[in-house]
Biopython code that builds the backbone (N, CA, C, O; Angstrom):
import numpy as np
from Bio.PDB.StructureBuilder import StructureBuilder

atoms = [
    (1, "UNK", "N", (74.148, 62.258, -1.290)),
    (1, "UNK", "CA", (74.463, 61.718, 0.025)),
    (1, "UNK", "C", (74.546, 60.199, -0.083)),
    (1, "UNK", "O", (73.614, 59.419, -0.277)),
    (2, "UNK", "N", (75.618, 59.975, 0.052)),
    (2, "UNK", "CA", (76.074, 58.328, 0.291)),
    (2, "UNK", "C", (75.679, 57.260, 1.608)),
    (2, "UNK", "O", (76.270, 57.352, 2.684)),
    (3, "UNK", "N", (74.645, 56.286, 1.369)),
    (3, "UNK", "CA", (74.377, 55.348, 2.486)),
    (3, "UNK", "C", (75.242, 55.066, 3.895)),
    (3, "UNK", "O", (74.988, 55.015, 5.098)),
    (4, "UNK", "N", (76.917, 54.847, 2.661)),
    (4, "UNK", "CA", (77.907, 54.096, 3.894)),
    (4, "UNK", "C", (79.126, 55.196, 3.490)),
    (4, "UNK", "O", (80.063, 54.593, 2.966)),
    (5, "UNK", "N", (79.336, 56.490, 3.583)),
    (5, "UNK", "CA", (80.347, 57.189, 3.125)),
    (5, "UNK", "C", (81.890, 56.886, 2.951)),
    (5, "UNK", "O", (82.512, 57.182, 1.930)),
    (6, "UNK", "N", (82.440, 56.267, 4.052)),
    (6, "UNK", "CA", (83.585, 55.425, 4.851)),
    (6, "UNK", "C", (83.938, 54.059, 3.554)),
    (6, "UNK", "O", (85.061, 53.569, 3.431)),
    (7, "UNK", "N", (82.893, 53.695, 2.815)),
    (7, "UNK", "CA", (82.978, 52.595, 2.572)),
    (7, "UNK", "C", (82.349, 52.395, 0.301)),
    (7, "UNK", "O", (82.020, 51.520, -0.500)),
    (8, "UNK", "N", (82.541, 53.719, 0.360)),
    (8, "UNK", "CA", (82.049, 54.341, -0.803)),
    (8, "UNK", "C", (83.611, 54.286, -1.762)),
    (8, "UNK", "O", (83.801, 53.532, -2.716)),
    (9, "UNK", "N", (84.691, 55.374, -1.163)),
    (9, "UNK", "CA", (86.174, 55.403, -1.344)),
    (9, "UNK", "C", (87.298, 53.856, -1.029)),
    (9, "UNK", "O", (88.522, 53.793, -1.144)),
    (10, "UNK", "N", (86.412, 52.872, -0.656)),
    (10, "UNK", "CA", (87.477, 52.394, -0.078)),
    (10, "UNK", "C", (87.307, 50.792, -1.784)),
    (10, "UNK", "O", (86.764, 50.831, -2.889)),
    (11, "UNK", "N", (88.028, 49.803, -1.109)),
    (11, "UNK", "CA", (88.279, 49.098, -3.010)),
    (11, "UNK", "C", (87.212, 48.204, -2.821)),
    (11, "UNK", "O", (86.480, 47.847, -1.898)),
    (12, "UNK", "N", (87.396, 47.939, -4.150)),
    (12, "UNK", "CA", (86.032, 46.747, -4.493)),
    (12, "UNK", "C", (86.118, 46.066, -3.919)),
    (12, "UNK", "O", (85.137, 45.791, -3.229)),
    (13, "UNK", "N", (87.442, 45.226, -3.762)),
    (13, "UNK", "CA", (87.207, 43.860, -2.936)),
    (13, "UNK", "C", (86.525, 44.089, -1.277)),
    (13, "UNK", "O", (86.381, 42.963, -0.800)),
    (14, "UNK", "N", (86.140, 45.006, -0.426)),
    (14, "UNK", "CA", (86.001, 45.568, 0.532)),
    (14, "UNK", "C", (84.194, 45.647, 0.385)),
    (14, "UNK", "O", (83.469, 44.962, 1.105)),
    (15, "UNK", "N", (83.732, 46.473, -0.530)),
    (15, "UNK", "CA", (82.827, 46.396, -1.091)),
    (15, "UNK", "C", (81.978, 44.681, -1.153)),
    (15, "UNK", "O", (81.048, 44.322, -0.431)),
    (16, "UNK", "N", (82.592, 43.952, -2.136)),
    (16, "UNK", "CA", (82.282, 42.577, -2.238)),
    (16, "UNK", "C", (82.027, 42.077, -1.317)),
    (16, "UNK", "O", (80.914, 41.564, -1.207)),
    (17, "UNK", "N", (83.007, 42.022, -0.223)),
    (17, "UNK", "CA", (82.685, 41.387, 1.172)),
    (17, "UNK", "C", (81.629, 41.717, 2.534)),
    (17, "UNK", "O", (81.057, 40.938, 3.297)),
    (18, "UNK", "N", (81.650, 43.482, 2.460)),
    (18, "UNK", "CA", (80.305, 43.835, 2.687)),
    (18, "UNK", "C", (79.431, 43.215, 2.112)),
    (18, "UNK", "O", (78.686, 42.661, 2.920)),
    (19, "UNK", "N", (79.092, 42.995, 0.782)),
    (19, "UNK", "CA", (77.790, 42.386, 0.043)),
    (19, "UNK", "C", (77.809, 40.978, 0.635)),
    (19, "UNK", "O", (76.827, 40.444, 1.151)),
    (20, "UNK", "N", (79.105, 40.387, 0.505)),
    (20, "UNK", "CA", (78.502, 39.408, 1.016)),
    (20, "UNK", "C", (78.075, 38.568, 2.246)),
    (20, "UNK", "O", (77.448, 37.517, 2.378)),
    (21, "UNK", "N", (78.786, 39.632, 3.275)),
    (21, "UNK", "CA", (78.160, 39.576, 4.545)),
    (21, "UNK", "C", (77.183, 40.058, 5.031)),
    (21, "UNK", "O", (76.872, 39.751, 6.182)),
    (22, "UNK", "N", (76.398, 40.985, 4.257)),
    (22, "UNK", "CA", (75.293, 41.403, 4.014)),
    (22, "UNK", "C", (73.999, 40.262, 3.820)),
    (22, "UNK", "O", (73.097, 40.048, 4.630)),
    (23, "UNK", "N", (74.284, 39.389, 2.031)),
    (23, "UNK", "CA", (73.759, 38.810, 2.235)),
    (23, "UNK", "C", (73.931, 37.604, 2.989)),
    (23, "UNK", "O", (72.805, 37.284, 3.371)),
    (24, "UNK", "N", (74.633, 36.916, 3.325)),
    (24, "UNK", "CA", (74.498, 35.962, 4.628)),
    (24, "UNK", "C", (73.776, 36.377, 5.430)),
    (24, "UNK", "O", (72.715, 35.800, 5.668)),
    (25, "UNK", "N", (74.167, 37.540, 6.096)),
    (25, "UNK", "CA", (72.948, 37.475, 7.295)),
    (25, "UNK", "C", (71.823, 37.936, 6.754)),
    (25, "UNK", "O", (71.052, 38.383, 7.603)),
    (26, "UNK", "N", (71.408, 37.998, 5.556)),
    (26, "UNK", "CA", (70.010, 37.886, 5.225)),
    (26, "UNK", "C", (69.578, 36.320, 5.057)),
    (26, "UNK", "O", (68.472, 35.923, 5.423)),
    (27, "UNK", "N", (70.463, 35.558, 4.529)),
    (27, "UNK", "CA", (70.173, 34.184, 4.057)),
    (27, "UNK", "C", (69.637, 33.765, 5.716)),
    (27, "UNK", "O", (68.593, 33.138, 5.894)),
    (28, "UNK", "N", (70.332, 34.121, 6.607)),
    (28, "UNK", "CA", (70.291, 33.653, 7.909)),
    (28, "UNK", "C", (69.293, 34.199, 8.397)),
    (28, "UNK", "O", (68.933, 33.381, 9.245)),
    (29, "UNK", "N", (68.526, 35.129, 8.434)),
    (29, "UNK", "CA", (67.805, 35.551, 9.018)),
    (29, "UNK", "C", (66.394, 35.271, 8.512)),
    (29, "UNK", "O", (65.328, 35.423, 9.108)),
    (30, "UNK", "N", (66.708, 34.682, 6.862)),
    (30, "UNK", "CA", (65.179, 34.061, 6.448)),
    (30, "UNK", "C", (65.408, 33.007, 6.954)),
    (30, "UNK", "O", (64.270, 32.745, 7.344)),
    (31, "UNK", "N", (66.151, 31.981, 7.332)),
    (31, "UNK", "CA", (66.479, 30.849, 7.571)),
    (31, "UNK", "C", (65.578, 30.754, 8.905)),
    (31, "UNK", "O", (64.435, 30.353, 8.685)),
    (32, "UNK", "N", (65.876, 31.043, 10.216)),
    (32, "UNK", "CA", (65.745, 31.571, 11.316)),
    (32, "UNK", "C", (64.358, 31.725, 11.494)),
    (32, "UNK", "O", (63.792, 31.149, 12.424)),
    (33, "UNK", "N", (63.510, 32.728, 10.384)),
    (33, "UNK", "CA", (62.169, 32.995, 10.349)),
    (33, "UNK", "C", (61.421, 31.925, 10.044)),
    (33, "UNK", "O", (60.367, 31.692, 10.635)),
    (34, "UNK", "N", (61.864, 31.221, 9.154)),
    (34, "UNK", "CA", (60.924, 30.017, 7.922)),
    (34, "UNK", "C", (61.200, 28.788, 8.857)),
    (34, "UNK", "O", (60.306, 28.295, 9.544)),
    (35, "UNK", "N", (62.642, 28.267, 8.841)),
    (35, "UNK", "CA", (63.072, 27.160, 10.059)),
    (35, "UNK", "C", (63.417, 27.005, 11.237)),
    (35, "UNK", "O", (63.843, 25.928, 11.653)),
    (36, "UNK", "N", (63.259, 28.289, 12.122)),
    (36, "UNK", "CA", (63.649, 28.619, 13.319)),
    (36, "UNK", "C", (62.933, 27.689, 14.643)),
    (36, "UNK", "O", (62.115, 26.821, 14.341)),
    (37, "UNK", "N", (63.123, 27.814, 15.428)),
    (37, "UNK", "CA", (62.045, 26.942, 16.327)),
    (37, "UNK", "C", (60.867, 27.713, 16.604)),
    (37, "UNK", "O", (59.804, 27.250, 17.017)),
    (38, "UNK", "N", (61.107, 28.869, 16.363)),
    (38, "UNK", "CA", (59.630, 29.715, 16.392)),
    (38, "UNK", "C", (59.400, 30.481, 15.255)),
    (38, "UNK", "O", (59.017, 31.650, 15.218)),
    (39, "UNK", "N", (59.691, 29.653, 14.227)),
    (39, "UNK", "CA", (59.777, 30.290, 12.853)),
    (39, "UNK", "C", (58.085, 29.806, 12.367)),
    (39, "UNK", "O", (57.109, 29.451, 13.028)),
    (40, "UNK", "N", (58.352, 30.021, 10.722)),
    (40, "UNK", "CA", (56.635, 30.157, 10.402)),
    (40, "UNK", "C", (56.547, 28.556, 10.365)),
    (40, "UNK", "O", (55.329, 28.437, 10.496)),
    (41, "UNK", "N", (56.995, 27.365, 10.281)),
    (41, "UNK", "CA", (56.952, 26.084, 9.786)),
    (41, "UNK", "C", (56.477, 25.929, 11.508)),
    (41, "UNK", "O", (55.356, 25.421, 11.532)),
    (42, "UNK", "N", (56.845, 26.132, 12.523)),
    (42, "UNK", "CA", (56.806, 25.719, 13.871)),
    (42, "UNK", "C", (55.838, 26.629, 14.117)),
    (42, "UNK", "O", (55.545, 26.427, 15.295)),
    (43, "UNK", "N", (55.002, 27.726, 13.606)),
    (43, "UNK", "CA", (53.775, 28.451, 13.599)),
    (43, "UNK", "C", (52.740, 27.262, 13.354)),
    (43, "UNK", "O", (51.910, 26.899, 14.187)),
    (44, "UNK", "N", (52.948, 26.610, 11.849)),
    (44, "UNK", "CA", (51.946, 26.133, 11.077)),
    (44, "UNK", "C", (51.573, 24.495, 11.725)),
    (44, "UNK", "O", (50.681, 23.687, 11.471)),
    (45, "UNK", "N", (52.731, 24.494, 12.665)),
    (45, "UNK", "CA", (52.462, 22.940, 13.262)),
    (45, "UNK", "C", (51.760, 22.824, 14.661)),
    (45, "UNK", "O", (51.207, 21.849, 15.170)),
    (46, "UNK", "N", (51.971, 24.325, 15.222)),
    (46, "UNK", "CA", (51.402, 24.972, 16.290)),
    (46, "UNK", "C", (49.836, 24.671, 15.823)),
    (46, "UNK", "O", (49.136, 23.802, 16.343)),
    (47, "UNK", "N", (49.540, 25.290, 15.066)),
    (47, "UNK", "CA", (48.154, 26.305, 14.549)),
    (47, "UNK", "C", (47.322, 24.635, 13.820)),
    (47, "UNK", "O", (46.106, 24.525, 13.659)),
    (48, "UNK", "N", (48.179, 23.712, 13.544)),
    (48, "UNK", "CA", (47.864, 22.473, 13.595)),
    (48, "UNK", "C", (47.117, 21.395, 14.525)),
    (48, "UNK", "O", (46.056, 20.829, 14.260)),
    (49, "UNK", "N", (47.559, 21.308, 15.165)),
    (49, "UNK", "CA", (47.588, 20.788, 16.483)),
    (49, "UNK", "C", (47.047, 21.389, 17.377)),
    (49, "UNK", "O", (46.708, 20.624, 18.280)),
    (50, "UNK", "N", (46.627, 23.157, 17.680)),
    (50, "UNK", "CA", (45.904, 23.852, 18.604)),
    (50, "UNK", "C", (44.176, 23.498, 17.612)),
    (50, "UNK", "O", (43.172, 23.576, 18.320)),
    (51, "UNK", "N", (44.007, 23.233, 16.472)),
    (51, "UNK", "CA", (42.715, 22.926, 15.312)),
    (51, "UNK", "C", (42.191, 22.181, 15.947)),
    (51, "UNK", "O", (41.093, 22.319, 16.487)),
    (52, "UNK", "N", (43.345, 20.695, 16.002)),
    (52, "UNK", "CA", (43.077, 19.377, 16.073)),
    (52, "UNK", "C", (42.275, 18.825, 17.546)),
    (52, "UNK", "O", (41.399, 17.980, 17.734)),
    (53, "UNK", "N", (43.290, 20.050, 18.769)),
    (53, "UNK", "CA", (42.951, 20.310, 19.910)),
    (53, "UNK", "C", (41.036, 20.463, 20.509)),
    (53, "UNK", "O", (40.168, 19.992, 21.245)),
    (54, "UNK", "N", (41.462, 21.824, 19.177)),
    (54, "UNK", "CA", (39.833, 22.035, 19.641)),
    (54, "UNK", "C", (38.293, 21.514, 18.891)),
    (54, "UNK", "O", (37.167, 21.899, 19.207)),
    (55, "UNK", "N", (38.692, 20.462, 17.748)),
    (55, "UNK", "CA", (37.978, 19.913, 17.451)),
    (55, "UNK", "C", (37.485, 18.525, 18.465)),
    (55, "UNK", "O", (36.294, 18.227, 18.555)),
    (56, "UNK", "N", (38.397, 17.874, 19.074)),
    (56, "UNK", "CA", (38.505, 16.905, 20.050)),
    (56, "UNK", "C", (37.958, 17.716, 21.306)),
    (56, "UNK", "O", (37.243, 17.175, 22.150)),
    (57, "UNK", "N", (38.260, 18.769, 21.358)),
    (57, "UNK", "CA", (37.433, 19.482, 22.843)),
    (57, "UNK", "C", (35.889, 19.898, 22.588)),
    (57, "UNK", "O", (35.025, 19.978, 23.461)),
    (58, "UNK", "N", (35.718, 20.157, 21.129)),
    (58, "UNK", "CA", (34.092, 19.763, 20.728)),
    (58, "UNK", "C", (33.293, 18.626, 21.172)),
    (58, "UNK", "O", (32.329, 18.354, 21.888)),
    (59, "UNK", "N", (34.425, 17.928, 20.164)),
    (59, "UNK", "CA", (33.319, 16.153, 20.240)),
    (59, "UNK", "C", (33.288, 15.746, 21.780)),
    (59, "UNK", "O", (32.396, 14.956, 22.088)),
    (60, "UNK", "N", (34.322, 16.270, 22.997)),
    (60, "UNK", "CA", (34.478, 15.910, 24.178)),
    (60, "UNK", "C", (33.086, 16.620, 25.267)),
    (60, "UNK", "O", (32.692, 16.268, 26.378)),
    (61, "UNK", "N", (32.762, 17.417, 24.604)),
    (61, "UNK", "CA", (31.830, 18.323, 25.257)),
    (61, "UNK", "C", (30.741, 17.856, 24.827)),
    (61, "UNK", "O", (29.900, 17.550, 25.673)),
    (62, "UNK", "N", (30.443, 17.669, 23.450)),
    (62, "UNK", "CA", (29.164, 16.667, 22.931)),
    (62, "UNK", "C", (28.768, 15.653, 23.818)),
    (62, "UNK", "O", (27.715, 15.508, 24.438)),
    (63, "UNK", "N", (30.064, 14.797, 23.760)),
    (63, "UNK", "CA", (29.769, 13.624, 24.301)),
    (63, "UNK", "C", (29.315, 13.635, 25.764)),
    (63, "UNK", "O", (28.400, 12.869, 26.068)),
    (64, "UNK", "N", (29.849, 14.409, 26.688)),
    (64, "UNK", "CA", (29.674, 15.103, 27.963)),
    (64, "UNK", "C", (28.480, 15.695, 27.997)),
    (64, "UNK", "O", (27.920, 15.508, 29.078)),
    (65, "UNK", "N", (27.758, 16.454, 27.098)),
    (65, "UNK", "CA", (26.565, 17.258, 27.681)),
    (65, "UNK", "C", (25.342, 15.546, 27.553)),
    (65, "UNK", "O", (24.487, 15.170, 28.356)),
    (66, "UNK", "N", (25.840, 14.829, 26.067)),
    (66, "UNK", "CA", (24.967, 13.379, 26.274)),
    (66, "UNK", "C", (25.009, 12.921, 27.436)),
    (66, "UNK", "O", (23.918, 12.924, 28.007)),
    (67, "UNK", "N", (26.011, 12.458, 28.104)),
    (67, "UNK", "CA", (26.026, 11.550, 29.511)),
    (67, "UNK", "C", (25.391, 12.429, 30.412)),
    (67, "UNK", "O", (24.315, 11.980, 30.807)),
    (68, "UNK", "N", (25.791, 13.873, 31.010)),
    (68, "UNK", "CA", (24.609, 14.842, 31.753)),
    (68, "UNK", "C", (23.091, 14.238, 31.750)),
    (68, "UNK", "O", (22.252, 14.066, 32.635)),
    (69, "UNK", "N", (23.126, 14.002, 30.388)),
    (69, "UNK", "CA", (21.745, 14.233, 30.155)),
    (69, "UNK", "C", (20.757, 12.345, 30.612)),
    (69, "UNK", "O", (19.752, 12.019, 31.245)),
    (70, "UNK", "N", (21.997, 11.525, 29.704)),
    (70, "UNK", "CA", (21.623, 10.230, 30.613)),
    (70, "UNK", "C", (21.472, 10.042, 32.066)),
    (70, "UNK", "O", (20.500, 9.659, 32.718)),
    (71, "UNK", "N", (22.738, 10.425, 32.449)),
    (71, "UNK", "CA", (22.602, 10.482, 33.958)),
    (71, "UNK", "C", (20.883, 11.216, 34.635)),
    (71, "UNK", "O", (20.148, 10.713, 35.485)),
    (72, "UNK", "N", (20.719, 12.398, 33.937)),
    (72, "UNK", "CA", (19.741, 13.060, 34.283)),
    (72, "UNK", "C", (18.164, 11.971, 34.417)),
    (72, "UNK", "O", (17.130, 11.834, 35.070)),
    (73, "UNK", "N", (19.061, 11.320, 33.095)),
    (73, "UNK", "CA", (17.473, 10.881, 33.080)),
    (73, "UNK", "C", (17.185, 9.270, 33.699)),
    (73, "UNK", "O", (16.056, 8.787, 33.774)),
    (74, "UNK", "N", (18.214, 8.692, 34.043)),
    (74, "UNK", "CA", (18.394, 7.837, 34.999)),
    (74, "UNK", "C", (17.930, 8.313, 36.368)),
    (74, "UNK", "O", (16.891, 7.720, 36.660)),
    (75, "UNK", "N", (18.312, 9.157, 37.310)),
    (75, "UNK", "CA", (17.677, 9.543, 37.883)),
    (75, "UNK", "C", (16.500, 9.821, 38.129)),
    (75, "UNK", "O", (15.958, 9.600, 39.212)),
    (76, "UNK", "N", (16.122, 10.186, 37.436)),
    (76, "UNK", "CA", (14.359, 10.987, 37.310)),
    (76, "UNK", "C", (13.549, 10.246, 36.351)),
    (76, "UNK", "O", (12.331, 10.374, 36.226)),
    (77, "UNK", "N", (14.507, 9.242, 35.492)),
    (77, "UNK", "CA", (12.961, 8.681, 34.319)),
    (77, "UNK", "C", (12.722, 7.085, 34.778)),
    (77, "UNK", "O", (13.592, 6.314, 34.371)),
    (78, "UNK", "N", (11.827, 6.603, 35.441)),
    (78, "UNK", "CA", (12.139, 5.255, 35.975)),
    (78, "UNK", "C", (11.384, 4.263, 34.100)),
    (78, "UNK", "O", (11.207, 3.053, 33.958)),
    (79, "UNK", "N", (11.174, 5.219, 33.199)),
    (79, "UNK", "CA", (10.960, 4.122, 31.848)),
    (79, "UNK", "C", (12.011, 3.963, 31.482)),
    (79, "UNK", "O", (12.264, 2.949, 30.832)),
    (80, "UNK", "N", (13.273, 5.168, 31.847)),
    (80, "UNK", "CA", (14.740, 4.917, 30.841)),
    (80, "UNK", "C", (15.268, 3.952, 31.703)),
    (80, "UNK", "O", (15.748, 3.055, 31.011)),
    (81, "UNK", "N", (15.452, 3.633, 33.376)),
    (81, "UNK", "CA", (15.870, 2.186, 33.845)),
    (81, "UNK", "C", (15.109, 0.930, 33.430)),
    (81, "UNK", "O", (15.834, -0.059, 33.316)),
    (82, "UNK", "N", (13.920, 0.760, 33.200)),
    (82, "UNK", "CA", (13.211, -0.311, 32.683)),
    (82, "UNK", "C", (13.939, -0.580, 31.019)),
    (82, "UNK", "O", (14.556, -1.569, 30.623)),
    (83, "UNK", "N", (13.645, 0.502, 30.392)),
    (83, "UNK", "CA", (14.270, 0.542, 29.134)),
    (83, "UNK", "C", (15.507, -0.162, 28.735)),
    (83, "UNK", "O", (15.599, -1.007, 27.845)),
    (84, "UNK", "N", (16.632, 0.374, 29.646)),
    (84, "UNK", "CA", (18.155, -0.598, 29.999)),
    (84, "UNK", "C", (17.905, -1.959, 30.169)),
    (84, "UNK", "O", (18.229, -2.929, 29.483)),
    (85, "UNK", "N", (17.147, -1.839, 31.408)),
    (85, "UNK", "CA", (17.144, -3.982, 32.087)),
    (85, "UNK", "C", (16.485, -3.775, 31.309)),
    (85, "UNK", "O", (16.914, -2.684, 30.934)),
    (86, "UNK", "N", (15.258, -4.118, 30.384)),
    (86, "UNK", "CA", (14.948, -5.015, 29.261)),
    (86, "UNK", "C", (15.933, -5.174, 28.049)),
    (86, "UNK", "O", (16.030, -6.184, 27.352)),
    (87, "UNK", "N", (16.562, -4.147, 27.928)),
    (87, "UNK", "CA", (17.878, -4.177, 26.871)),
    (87, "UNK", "C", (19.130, -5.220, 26.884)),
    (87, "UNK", "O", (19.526, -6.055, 26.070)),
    (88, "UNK", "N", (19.533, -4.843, 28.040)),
    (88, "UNK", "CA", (20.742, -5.212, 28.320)),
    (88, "UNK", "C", (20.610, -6.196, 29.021)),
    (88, "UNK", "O", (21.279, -7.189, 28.736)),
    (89, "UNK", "N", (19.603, -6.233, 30.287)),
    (89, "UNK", "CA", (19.787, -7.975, 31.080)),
    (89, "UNK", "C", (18.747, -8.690, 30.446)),
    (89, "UNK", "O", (19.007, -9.891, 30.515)),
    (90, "UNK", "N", (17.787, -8.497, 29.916)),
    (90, "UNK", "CA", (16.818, -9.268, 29.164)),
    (90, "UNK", "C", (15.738, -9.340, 30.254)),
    (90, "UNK", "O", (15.375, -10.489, 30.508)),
    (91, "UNK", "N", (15.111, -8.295, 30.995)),
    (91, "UNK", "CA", (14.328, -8.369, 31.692)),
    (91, "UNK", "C", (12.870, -8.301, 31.253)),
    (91, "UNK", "O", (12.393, -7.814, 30.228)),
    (92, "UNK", "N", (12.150, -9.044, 32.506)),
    (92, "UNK", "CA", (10.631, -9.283, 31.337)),
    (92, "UNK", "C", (9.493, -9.126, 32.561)),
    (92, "UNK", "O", (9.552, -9.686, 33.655)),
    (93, "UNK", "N", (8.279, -8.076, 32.018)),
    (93, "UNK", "CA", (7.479, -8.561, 33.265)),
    (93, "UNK", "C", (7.012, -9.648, 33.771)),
    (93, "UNK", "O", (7.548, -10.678, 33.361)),
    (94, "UNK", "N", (6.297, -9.741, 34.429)),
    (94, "UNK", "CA", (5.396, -11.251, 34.608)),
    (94, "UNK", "C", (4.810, -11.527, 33.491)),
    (94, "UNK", "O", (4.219, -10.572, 32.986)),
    (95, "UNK", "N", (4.776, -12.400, 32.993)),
    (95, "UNK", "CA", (3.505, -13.059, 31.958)),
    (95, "UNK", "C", (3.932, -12.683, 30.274)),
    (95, "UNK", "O", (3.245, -12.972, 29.294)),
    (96, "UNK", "N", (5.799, -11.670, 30.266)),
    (96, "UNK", "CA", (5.521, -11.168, 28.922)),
    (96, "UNK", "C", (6.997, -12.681, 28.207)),
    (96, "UNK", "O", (7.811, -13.386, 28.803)),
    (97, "UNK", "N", (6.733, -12.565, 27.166)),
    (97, "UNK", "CA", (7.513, -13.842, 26.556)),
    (97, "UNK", "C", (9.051, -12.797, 25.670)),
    (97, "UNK", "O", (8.859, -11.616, 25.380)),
    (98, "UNK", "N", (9.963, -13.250, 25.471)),
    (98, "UNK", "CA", (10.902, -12.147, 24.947)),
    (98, "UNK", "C", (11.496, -13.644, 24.020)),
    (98, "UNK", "O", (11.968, -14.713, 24.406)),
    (99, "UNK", "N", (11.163, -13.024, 22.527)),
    (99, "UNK", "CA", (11.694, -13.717, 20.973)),
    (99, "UNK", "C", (12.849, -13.306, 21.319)),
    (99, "UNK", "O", (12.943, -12.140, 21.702)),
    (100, "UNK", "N", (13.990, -14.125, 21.276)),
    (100, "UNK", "CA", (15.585, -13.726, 20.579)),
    (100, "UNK", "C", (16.215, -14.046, 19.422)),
    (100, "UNK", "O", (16.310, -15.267, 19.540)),
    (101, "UNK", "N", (16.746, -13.745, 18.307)),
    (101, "UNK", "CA", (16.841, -14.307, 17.551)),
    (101, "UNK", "C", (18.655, -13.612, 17.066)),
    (101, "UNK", "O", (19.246, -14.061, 16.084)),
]
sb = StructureBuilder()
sb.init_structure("model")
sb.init_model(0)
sb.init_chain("A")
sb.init_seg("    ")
for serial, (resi, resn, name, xyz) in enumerate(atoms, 1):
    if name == "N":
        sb.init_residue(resn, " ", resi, " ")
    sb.init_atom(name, np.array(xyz, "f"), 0.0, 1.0, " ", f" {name:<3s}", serial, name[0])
structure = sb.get_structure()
């Protein structure tokens, strides 16, 4: 039993040109897969960039549960506001002396 029966009897040159329209649209259709716009290269730049995405949505959440937690403790810790103004404005009790160097 013959694949293409019609095309078994008929001449080589007929033959040839099947083959090679055959393979073209194979050449084309790896083409399509590998370089397509939703081919595997536009997969791998996807799958890139969705990585890159969620490594930055890590460190974003890190950084976010820290500030929660400052905020928290601004609120409720009156040593972590003392802590700041002596830091940052150079605040001093009565009677204490502050070295700068």
């Amino acid at each position: 039993m013959r694949l293409f029966p019609a095309i078994t009897g008929s001449s080589p040159m007929a033959r040839r040109l099947l083959l090679a329209g055959v393979a073209l649209l194979l050449v084309w259709a790896v083409r399509v897969a590998v370089f397509g716009p939703h081919g595997y290269l536009a997969l791998r730049r996807e799958q890139a960039v969705y990585a890159r995405q969620q490594r930055q949505l890590r460190k974003m959440e890190t950084e976010n549960r820290e500030l929660h937690r400052d905020i928290r403790n601004l609120r409720s810790n009156p040593e972590t506001i003392e802590s700041i103004a002596r830091r940052q404005l150079h605040l001093t009790r009565p009677g204490e002396v502050v070295y700068t160097y």
